[in-house]
C-alpha positions in Angstrom: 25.5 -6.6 -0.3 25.0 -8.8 -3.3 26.8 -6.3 -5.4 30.1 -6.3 -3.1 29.6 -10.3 -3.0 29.6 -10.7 -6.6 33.1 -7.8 -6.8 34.6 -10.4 -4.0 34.2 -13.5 -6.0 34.9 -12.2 -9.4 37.6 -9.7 -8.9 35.7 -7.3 -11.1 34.4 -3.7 -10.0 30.1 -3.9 -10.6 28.3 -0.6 -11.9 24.2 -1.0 -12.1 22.6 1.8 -13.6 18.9 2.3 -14.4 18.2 3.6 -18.3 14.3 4.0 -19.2 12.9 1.6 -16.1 15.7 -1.0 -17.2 18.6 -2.5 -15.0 22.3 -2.3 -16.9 24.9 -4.0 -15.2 28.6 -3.0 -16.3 31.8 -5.1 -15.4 35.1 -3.5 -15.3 37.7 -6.0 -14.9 41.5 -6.7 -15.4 40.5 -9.1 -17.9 37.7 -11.5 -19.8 38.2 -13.6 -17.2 37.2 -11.4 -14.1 34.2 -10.2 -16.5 33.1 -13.4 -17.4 33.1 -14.8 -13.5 31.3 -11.4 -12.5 28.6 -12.6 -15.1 28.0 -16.0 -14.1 27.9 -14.7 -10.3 24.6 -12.5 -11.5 23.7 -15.5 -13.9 23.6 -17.7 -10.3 21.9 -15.0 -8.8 18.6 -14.3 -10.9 18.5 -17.9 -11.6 14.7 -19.2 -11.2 14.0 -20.4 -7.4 13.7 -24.0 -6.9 9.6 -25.0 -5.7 10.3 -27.1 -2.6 14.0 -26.1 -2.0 14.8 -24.0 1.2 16.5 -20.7 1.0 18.2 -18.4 3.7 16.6 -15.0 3.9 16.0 -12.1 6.0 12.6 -10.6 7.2 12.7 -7.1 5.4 9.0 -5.6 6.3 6.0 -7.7 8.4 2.5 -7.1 7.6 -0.2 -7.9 8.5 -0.9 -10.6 6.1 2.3 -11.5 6.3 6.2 -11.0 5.5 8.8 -10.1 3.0 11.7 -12.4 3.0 14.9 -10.8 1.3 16.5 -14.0 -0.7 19.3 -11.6 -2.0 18.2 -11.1 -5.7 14.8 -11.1 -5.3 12.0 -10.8 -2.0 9.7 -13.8 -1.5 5.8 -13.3 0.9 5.8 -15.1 4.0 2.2 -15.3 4.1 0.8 -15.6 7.5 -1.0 -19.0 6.9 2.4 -20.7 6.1 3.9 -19.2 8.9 3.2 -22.4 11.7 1.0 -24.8 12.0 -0.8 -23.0 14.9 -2.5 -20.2 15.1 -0.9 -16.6 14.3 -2.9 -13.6 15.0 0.2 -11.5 14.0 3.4 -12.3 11.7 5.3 -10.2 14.7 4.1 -12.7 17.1 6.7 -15.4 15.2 8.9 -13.0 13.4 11.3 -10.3 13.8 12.3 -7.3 11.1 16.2 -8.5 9.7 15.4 -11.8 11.3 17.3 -14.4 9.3 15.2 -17.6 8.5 15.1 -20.8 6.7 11.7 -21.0 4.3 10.7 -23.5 1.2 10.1 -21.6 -1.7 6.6 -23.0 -2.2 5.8 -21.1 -5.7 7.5 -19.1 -8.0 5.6 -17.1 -10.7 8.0 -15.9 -13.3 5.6 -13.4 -15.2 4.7 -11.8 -12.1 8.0 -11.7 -10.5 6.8 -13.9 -7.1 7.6 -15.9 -5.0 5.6 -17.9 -2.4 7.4 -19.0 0.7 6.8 -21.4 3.6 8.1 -21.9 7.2 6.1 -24.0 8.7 6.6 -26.5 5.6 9.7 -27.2 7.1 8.8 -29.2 9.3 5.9 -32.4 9.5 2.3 -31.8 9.5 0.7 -32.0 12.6 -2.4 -33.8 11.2 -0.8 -36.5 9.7 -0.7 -37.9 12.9 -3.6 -36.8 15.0 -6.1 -39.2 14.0 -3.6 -42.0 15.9 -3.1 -39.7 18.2 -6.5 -38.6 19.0 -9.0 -41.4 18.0 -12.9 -41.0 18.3 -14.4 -40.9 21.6 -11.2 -40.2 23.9 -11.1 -38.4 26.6 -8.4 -35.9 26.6 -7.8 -32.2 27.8 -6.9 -29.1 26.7 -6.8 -24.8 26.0 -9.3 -23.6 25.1 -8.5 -20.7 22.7 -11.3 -19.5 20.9 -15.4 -19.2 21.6 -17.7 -18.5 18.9 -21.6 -18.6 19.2 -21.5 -22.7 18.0 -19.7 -23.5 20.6 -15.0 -23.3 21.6 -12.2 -24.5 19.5 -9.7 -26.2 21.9 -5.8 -26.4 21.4 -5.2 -29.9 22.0 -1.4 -30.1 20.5 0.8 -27.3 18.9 -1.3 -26.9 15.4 -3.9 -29.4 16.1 -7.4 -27.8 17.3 -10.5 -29.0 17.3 -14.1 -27.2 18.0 -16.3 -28.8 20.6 -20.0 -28.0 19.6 -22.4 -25.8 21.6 -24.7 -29.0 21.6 -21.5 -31.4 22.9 -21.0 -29.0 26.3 -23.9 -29.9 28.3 -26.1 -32.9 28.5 -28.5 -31.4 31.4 -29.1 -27.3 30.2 -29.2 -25.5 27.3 -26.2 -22.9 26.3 -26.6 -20.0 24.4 -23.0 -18.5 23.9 
């Protein structure tokens, strides 16, 4: 894909072989011109990510930690904690194999070839605003999702959850689990 993209805009044909573990690229073109195109089209291809910019990609494996995002030249992780804001047992709950998404390249690690990605950084955090939202002492309702022996987190909003303390759930009896 990437290969017949950078043939397309440059007018050149594109060879890549592999000698000893390393990548050669070899132009053959009409002219210097064509060959020189063809070589800033891989020049703006392996150029370093921009932190903080967002990139188009395609979901190329899900894991359970997470996903590989194909960004053309190189694959980014999706891990599952910048997935949402909300809670993700599974990346496959959200995401789809060749799925194409819009993530933030959150870090990029040039000596070790990686790059961190982030959906849910798209869009605002859901916190920011919850203490406005949700003051001390209010009265409000919600799903519960999740009981541990200290007592049930509740979903109040989508990524805002808070745990209700085995002590807070009865004034009259004592709970145990």
């Amino acid at each position: 894909k990437v290969i017949q993209e950078i043939q397309r805009e440059s007018g050149s044909k594109v060879l890549i072989e592999e000698v000893d573990g390393v990548g050669i690229i070899k132009f053959f073109a009409p002219n210097q011109e064509a060959i020189e195109k063809a070589e800033q089209c891989v020049k703006n291809l392996i150029a370093e990510p921009t932190v903080g910019e967002i990139y188009t990609g395609k979901i190329k494996t899900v894991k359970d930690f997470g996903a590989f995002v194909d960004l053309g030249a190189m694959d980014g992780l999706l891990h599952i904690t910048d997935i949402t804001w909300g809670r993700v047992s599974h990346p496959s709950e959200v995401l789809k194999l060749n799925q194409e998404i819009q993530c933030v390249v959150l870090d990029f690690d040039k000596e070790r070839e990686r790059i961190s990605l982030g959906l849910k950084q798209k869009t605002k955090n859901p916190w920011i605003d919850a203490a406005g939202k949700y003051p001390p002492n209010m009265k409000t309702s919600g799903t519960i999702v999740n009981i541990v022996p200290y007592g049930a987190f509740v979903k109040l909003d989508s990524g805002i959850e808070g745990l209700v303390h085995i002590s807070e759930m009865s004034w009259t009896k004592k709970i145990n689990h």
